[in-house]
C-alpha positions in Angstrom: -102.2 76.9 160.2 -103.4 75.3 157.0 -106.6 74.7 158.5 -106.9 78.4 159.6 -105.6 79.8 155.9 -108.8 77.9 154.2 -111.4 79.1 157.0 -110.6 82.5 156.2 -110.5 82.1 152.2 -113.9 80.4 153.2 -114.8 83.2 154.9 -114.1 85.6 152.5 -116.1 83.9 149.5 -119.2 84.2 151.9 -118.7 87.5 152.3 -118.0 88.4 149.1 -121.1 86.3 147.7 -119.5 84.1 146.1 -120.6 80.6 145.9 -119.2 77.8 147.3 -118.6 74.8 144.9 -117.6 71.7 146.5 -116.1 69.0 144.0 -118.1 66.0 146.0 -121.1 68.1 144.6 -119.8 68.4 141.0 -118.5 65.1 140.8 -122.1 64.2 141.5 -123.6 66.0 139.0 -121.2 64.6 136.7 -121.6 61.0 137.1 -125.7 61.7 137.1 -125.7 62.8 133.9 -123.6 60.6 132.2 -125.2 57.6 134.0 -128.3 59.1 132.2 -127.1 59.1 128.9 -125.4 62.2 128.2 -122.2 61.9 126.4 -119.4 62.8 128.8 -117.3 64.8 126.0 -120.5 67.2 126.0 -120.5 67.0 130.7 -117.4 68.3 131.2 -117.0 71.2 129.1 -120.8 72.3 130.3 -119.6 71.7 134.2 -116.5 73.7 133.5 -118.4 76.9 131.6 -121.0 76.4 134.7 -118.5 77.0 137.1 -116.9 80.0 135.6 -120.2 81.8 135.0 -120.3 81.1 139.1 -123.3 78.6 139.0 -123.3 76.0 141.9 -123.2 72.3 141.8 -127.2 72.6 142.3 -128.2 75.2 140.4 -126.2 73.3 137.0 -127.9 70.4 137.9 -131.4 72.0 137.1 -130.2 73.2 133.9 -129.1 69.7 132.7 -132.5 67.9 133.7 -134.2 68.8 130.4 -131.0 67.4 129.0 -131.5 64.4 131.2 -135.0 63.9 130.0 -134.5 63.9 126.5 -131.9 61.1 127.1 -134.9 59.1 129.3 -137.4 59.2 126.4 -134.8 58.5 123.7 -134.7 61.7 122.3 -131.7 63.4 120.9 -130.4 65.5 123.7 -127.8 67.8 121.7 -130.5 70.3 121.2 -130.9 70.9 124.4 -126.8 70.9 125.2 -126.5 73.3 122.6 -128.9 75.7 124.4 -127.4 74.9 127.8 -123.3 76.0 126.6 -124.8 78.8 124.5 -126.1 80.1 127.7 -123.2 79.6 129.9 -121.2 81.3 127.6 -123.3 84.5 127.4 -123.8 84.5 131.3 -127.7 84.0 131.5 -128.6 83.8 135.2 -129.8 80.3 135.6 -132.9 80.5 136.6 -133.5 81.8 133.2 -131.7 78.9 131.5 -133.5 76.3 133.0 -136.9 77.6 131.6 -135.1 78.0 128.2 -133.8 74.4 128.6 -137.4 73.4 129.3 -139.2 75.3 126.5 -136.1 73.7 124.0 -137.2 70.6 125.5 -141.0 71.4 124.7 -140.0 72.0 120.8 -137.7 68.8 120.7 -140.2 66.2 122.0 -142.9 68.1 119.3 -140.4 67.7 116.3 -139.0 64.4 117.5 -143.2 63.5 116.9 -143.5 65.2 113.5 -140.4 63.6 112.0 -141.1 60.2 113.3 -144.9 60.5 111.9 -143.3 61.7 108.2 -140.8 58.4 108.6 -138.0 60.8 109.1 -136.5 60.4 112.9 -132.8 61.3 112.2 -131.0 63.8 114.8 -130.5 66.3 112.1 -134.1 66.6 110.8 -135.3 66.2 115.0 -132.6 69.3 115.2 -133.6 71.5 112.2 -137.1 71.1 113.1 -136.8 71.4 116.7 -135.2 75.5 116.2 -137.8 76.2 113.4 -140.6 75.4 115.6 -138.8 77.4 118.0 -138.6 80.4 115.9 -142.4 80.3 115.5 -142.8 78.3 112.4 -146.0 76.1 112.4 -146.5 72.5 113.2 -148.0 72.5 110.2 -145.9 74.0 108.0 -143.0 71.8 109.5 -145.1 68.7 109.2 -146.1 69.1 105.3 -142.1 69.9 104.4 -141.6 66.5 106.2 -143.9 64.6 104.2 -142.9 66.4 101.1 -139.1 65.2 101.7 -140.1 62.0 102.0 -137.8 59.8 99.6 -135.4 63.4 98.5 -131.8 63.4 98.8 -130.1 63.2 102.1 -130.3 66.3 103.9 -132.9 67.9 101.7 -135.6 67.6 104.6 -133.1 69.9 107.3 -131.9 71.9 104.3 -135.2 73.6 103.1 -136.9 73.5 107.2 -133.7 75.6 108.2 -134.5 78.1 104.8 -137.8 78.5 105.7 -136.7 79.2 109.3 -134.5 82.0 107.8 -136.8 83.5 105.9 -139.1 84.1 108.6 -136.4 85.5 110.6 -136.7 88.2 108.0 -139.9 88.9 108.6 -141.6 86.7 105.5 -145.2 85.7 106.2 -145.1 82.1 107.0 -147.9 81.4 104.6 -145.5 82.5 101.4 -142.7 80.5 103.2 -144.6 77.4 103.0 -145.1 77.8 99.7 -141.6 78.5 98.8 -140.4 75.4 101.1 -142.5 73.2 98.9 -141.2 74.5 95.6 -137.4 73.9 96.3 -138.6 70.4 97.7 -140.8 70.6 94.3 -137.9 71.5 92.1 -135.0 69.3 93.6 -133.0 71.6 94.6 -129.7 71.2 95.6 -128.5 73.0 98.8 -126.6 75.8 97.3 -129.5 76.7 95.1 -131.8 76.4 98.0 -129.6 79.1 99.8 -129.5 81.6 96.5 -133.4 81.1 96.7 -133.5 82.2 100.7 -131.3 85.1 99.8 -133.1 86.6 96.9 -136.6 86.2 98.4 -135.3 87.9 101.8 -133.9 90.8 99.6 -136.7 91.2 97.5 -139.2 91.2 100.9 -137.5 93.6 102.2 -137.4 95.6 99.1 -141.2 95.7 99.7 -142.2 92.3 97.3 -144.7 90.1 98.2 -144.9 86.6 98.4 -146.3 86.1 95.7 -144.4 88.4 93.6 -140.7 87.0 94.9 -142.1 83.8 93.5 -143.2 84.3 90.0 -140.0 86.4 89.9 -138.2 83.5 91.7 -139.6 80.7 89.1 -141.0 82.9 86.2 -144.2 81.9 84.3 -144.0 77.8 84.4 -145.1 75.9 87.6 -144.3 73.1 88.9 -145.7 69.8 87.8 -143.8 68.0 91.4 -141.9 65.7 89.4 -138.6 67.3 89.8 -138.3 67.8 86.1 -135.7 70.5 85.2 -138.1 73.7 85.3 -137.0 78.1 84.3 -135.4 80.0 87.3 -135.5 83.7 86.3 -132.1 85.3 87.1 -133.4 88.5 87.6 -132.2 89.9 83.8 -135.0 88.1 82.1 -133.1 85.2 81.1 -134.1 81.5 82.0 -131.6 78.6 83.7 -132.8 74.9 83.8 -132.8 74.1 88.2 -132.9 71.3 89.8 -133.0 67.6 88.5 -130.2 65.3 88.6 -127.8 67.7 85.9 -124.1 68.2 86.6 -123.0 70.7 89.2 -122.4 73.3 86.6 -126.2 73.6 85.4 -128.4 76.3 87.2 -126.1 78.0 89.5 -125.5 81.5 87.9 -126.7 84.0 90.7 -130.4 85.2 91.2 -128.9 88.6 91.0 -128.5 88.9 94.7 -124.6 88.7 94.2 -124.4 86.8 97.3 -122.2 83.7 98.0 -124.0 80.2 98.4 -121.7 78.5 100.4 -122.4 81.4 103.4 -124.9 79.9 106.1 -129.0 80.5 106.0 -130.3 83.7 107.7 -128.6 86.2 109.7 -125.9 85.0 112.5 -126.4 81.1 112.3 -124.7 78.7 114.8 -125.2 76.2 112.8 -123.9 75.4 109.2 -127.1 73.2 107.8 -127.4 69.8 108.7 -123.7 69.6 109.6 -123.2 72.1 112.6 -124.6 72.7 115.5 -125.8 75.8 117.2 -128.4 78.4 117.8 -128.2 82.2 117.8 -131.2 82.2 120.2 -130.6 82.8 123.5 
Protein backbone atom coordinates (compact mmCIF):
# COMPACT_ATOMS: atom_id res chain seq x y z
CA UNK A 1 0.00 0.00 0.00
CA UNK A 2 2.87 2.31 0.95
CA UNK A 3 4.59 1.38 -2.00
CA UNK A 4 1.48 2.19 -4.26
CA UNK A 5 0.72 5.69 -2.17
CA UNK A 6 4.38 7.04 -3.38
CA UNK A 7 4.05 5.72 -7.08
CA UNK A 8 1.16 7.75 -7.50
CA UNK A 9 2.52 11.07 -5.63
CA UNK A 10 5.46 10.16 -8.09
CA UNK A 11 3.19 10.11 -10.66
CA UNK A 12 1.56 13.11 -10.05
CA UNK A 13 4.80 15.36 -9.80
CA UNK A 14 5.54 14.11 -13.45
CA UNK A 15 2.60 15.13 -14.56
CA UNK A 16 2.40 18.14 -12.95
CA UNK A 17 6.13 19.10 -14.05
CA UNK A 18 7.47 19.16 -11.20
CA UNK A 19 10.92 18.01 -10.60
CA UNK A 20 11.95 15.21 -9.01
CA UNK A 21 14.68 15.84 -6.31
CA UNK A 22 16.27 12.87 -4.87
CA UNK A 23 18.20 13.47 -1.54
CA UNK A 24 21.13 10.90 -2.75
CA UNK A 25 21.46 13.63 -5.48
CA UNK A 26 21.57 16.65 -3.05
CA UNK A 27 23.58 15.03 -0.56
CA UNK A 28 25.97 14.84 -3.49
CA UNK A 29 26.04 18.12 -4.40
CA UNK A 30 26.56 18.95 -0.92
CA UNK A 31 29.51 17.11 0.06
CA UNK A 32 31.12 18.23 -3.55
CA UNK A 33 31.18 21.59 -2.71
CA UNK A 34 32.23 21.56 0.59
CA UNK A 35 35.04 19.03 -0.22
CA UNK A 36 35.98 21.95 -2.67
CA UNK A 37 36.28 24.53 -0.31
CA UNK A 38 33.04 26.17 0.11
CA UNK A 39 32.07 26.89 3.60
CA UNK A 40 29.23 24.67 4.53
CA UNK A 41 27.30 27.44 6.58
CA UNK A 42 27.05 29.26 2.95
CA UNK A 43 25.90 25.15 1.13
CA UNK A 44 23.10 24.62 2.96
CA UNK A 45 21.14 27.61 3.01
CA UNK A 46 21.94 27.85 -1.06
CA UNK A 47 20.71 23.92 -1.42
CA UNK A 48 17.66 24.76 0.57
CA UNK A 49 16.58 28.27 -1.51
CA UNK A 50 17.53 25.93 -4.75
CA UNK A 51 15.14 23.58 -3.89
CA UNK A 52 12.26 25.90 -3.16
CA UNK A 53 12.72 27.95 -6.36
CA UNK A 54 12.23 24.00 -7.83
CA UNK A 55 15.80 23.67 -9.20
CA UNK A 56 17.11 19.98 -9.42
CA UNK A 57 20.04 18.45 -7.79
CA UNK A 58 21.82 19.02 -11.37
CA UNK A 59 20.76 22.04 -12.40
CA UNK A 60 22.16 23.63 -8.65
CA UNK A 61 25.19 21.99 -9.23
CA UNK A 62 25.97 24.09 -12.39
CA UNK A 63 25.21 27.18 -10.58
CA UNK A 64 27.77 26.40 -7.82
CA UNK A 65 30.70 25.45 -10.25
CA UNK A 66 31.90 29.17 -10.67
CA UNK A 67 31.66 29.01 -6.88
CA UNK A 68 33.71 25.90 -6.99
CA UNK A 69 36.31 27.43 -9.15
CA UNK A 70 37.04 30.35 -7.36
CA UNK A 71 37.73 28.01 -4.25
CA UNK A 72 40.25 25.92 -6.80
CA UNK A 73 42.37 28.97 -7.69
CA UNK A 74 42.27 30.43 -4.26
CA UNK A 75 40.07 33.09 -4.83
CA UNK A 76 37.48 34.40 -2.52
CA UNK A 77 34.33 32.60 -3.42
CA UNK A 78 31.69 34.89 -1.44
CA UNK A 79 31.20 36.97 -4.42
CA UNK A 80 30.04 34.53 -6.33
CA UNK A 81 27.74 33.00 -3.30
CA UNK A 82 26.40 36.25 -2.95
CA UNK A 83 25.19 36.28 -6.60
CA UNK A 84 24.08 32.61 -6.53
CA UNK A 85 21.35 33.31 -3.06
CA UNK A 86 20.52 36.68 -4.58
CA UNK A 87 19.27 34.81 -7.51
CA UNK A 88 17.47 32.03 -5.77
CA UNK A 89 15.76 34.29 -3.92
CA UNK A 90 14.37 36.34 -6.89
CA UNK A 91 13.54 33.09 -8.81
CA UNK A 92 15.92 33.52 -11.92
CA UNK A 93 15.61 30.41 -14.13
CA UNK A 94 18.88 28.79 -13.82
CA UNK A 95 20.16 28.69 -16.87
CA UNK A 96 20.29 32.34 -16.48
CA UNK A 97 22.18 32.08 -13.08
CA UNK A 98 24.78 30.05 -14.15
CA UNK A 99 25.97 32.54 -16.90
CA UNK A 100 25.66 35.35 -14.12
CA UNK A 101 27.74 33.06 -11.87
CA UNK A 102 30.24 32.84 -14.62
CA UNK A 103 30.46 36.50 -15.79
CA UNK A 104 30.77 37.24 -11.50
CA UNK A 105 33.36 34.78 -11.80
CA UNK A 106 35.00 36.72 -14.85
CA UNK A 107 35.11 40.15 -12.76
CA UNK A 108 36.44 38.29 -9.54
CA UNK A 109 39.50 36.56 -11.01
CA UNK A 110 40.21 40.27 -12.92
CA UNK A 111 39.98 42.19 -9.47
CA UNK A 112 41.56 39.43 -7.47
CA UNK A 113 44.65 40.45 -10.30
CA UNK A 114 44.46 44.20 -9.84
CA UNK A 115 44.50 44.12 -6.03
CA UNK A 116 47.19 41.60 -5.74
CA UNK A 117 49.42 43.79 -8.39
CA UNK A 118 48.54 47.20 -6.07
CA UNK A 119 49.73 44.77 -2.86
CA UNK A 120 46.23 44.86 -1.71
CA UNK A 121 44.65 41.06 -1.91
CA UNK A 122 42.19 41.27 1.01
CA UNK A 123 38.52 39.74 0.46
CA UNK A 124 37.01 43.04 0.93
CA UNK A 125 39.00 45.14 -1.60
CA UNK A 126 38.84 41.55 -4.12
CA UNK A 127 34.83 42.22 -3.30
CA UNK A 128 34.48 46.00 -3.79
CA UNK A 129 36.43 45.84 -6.85
CA UNK A 130 34.96 42.74 -8.19
CA UNK A 131 31.03 44.65 -8.29
CA UNK A 132 32.65 47.97 -9.56
CA UNK A 133 34.15 46.31 -12.47
CA UNK A 134 30.93 44.77 -12.79
CA UNK A 135 29.00 47.85 -12.95
CA UNK A 136 31.24 48.98 -15.88
CA UNK A 137 33.87 50.82 -14.09
CA UNK A 138 37.31 50.51 -15.82
CA UNK A 139 40.30 48.35 -15.10
CA UNK A 140 41.97 51.29 -15.10
CA UNK A 141 40.22 53.46 -13.10
CA UNK A 142 40.04 50.52 -10.44
CA UNK A 143 43.69 49.87 -10.80
CA UNK A 144 44.96 53.56 -10.16
CA UNK A 145 42.45 53.85 -6.83
CA UNK A 146 44.38 50.71 -5.84
CA UNK A 147 47.67 52.06 -6.13
CA UNK A 148 46.56 55.39 -4.70
CA UNK A 149 45.38 53.50 -1.42
CA UNK A 150 48.35 51.99 -1.08
CA UNK A 151 49.59 52.64 2.72
CA UNK A 152 45.70 54.60 3.67
CA UNK A 153 43.74 53.60 6.51
CA UNK A 154 42.05 50.26 6.58
CA UNK A 155 39.15 50.12 4.45
CA UNK A 156 39.95 53.38 2.59
CA UNK A 157 40.73 51.28 -0.67
CA UNK A 158 36.86 49.46 -0.68
CA UNK A 159 35.45 52.67 0.75
CA UNK A 160 36.18 55.17 -2.21
CA UNK A 161 36.02 51.91 -5.20
CA UNK A 162 32.33 51.31 -3.89
CA UNK A 163 31.76 55.54 -4.08
CA UNK A 164 32.91 55.66 -7.33
CA UNK A 165 30.80 52.63 -8.14
CA UNK A 166 27.78 54.71 -6.88
CA UNK A 167 28.29 57.49 -8.63
CA UNK A 168 28.38 55.90 -11.84
CA UNK A 169 25.20 54.22 -11.06
CA UNK A 170 23.96 57.82 -11.31
CA UNK A 171 24.97 58.20 -14.46
CA UNK A 172 28.49 60.28 -13.67
CA UNK A 173 31.03 60.06 -16.45
CA UNK A 174 33.56 57.71 -15.27
CA UNK A 175 36.33 60.05 -16.29
CA UNK A 176 35.01 62.84 -13.49
CA UNK A 177 34.67 59.79 -11.07
CA UNK A 178 38.19 58.99 -11.30
CA UNK A 179 39.03 62.13 -10.59
CA UNK A 180 36.88 62.50 -7.55
CA UNK A 181 38.07 58.80 -6.28
CA UNK A 182 41.54 60.23 -6.31
CA UNK A 183 40.72 63.41 -4.37
CA UNK A 184 38.99 61.72 -1.30
CA UNK A 185 42.11 59.19 -1.41
CA UNK A 186 44.02 62.71 -1.88
CA UNK A 187 42.33 64.36 0.99
CA UNK A 188 42.13 61.40 3.65
CA UNK A 189 38.95 61.22 3.93
CA UNK A 190 37.21 59.45 6.35
CA UNK A 191 34.25 57.17 5.30
CA UNK A 192 31.48 59.35 6.38
CA UNK A 193 32.85 62.30 4.50
CA UNK A 194 33.58 60.09 1.59
CA UNK A 195 29.72 59.27 1.53
CA UNK A 196 28.57 63.28 2.00
CA UNK A 197 30.99 63.71 -1.10
CA UNK A 198 29.03 60.75 -3.28
CA UNK A 199 25.86 62.35 -2.26
CA UNK A 200 26.35 65.89 -3.15
CA UNK A 201 28.17 65.24 -6.47
CA UNK A 202 25.15 62.75 -7.51
CA UNK A 203 22.72 65.57 -6.58
CA UNK A 204 24.52 68.23 -8.22
CA UNK A 205 24.84 65.83 -11.62
CA UNK A 206 21.69 65.43 -11.73
CA UNK A 207 20.88 68.94 -11.21
CA UNK A 208 22.71 69.25 -14.62
CA UNK A 209 26.59 70.11 -13.09
CA UNK A 210 29.40 68.85 -14.58
CA UNK A 211 32.22 67.13 -13.41
CA UNK A 212 34.17 69.59 -13.21
CA UNK A 213 31.95 72.02 -11.69
CA UNK A 214 30.74 69.50 -8.72
CA UNK A 215 34.44 69.55 -7.98
CA UNK A 216 35.58 73.02 -7.69
CA UNK A 217 32.20 73.40 -5.87
CA UNK A 218 33.04 70.17 -3.87
CA UNK A 219 36.72 71.50 -2.87
CA UNK A 220 36.51 75.30 -3.70
CA UNK A 221 39.58 77.12 -5.18
CA UNK A 222 42.72 75.22 -3.38
CA UNK A 223 43.96 71.78 -4.79
CA UNK A 224 45.36 69.22 -3.56
CA UNK A 225 49.03 69.01 -2.92
CA UNK A 226 48.52 64.71 -2.08
CA UNK A 227 49.84 64.97 1.21
CA UNK A 228 46.74 64.59 3.09
CA UNK A 229 47.13 67.98 4.62
CA UNK A 230 43.87 69.46 6.07
CA UNK A 231 42.55 71.31 2.78
CA UNK A 232 38.83 73.87 2.26
CA UNK A 233 35.62 71.83 1.58
CA UNK A 234 32.88 74.32 0.41
CA UNK A 235 29.64 73.62 2.16
CA UNK A 236 27.65 74.92 -0.34
CA UNK A 237 26.95 78.57 1.70
CA UNK A 238 30.31 79.83 0.70
CA UNK A 239 31.93 79.04 3.93
CA UNK A 240 35.17 76.80 4.19
CA UNK A 241 35.63 73.44 6.75
CA UNK A 242 39.20 71.99 7.21
CA UNK A 243 38.65 67.86 5.70
CA UNK A 244 40.46 65.15 6.13
CA UNK A 245 43.87 64.66 8.09
CA UNK A 246 44.16 62.96 11.24
CA UNK A 247 41.71 65.81 13.34
CA UNK A 248 39.14 64.71 15.89
CA UNK A 249 35.88 63.28 14.68
CA UNK A 250 34.11 66.57 15.20
CA UNK A 251 36.27 68.55 12.45
CA UNK A 252 34.83 68.72 8.84
CA UNK A 253 31.59 66.93 9.11
CA UNK A 254 28.89 69.81 8.77
CA UNK A 255 26.82 68.78 5.67
CA UNK A 256 27.66 69.70 1.97
CA UNK A 257 24.15 71.00 1.90
CA UNK A 258 22.66 67.88 0.58
CA UNK A 259 20.94 67.40 4.09
CA UNK A 260 21.49 63.77 3.76
CA UNK A 261 22.58 61.27 6.52
CA UNK A 262 26.19 59.78 6.20
CA UNK A 263 25.79 56.76 8.01
CA UNK A 264 23.01 55.58 5.03
CA UNK A 265 24.83 53.15 2.52
CA UNK A 266 26.57 54.41 -1.10
CA UNK A 267 24.27 54.61 -4.16
CA UNK A 268 20.77 53.65 -4.55
CA UNK A 269 19.49 50.04 -3.00
CA UNK A 270 22.99 48.65 -1.80
CA UNK A 271 23.21 45.08 -0.45
CA UNK A 272 26.09 45.75 0.93
CA UNK A 273 26.97 48.22 3.81
CA UNK A 274 30.87 49.20 2.66
CA UNK A 275 33.46 46.93 3.40
CA UNK A 276 31.39 45.26 6.14
CA UNK A 277 28.32 43.70 4.31
CA UNK A 278 27.77 41.71 1.74
CA UNK A 279 25.48 41.89 -1.18
CA UNK A 280 24.63 43.10 -4.53
CA UNK A 281 21.47 44.77 -5.96
CA UNK A 282 22.42 43.32 -9.41
CA UNK A 283 20.70 40.59 -10.48
Amino acid sequence: MKKMFATTIWLVMVSLGAPILRAADWAEVSDTAVRDGLPAEHVTPILQKAREAGYTADQTAQVLKPALEACRQGLPARPILDKIEEGLVKRIQPETLAQAGERRYRYLDQAASLAKSADQPSDDVIYSATLALESGMGEQTVQKVLNESRGKRPGQAQTVIEAGEAMMLNGMDEASVSTLMSDCLQRNLRRSEVLRTVRYSCQQHQAGMQGSAIRQSLWGQGQCDGTGNPVQLHDGSGSGQQQGGGGSQGQGQQSLGTGADATQPMGPDRGRQGAGGRGSSRP
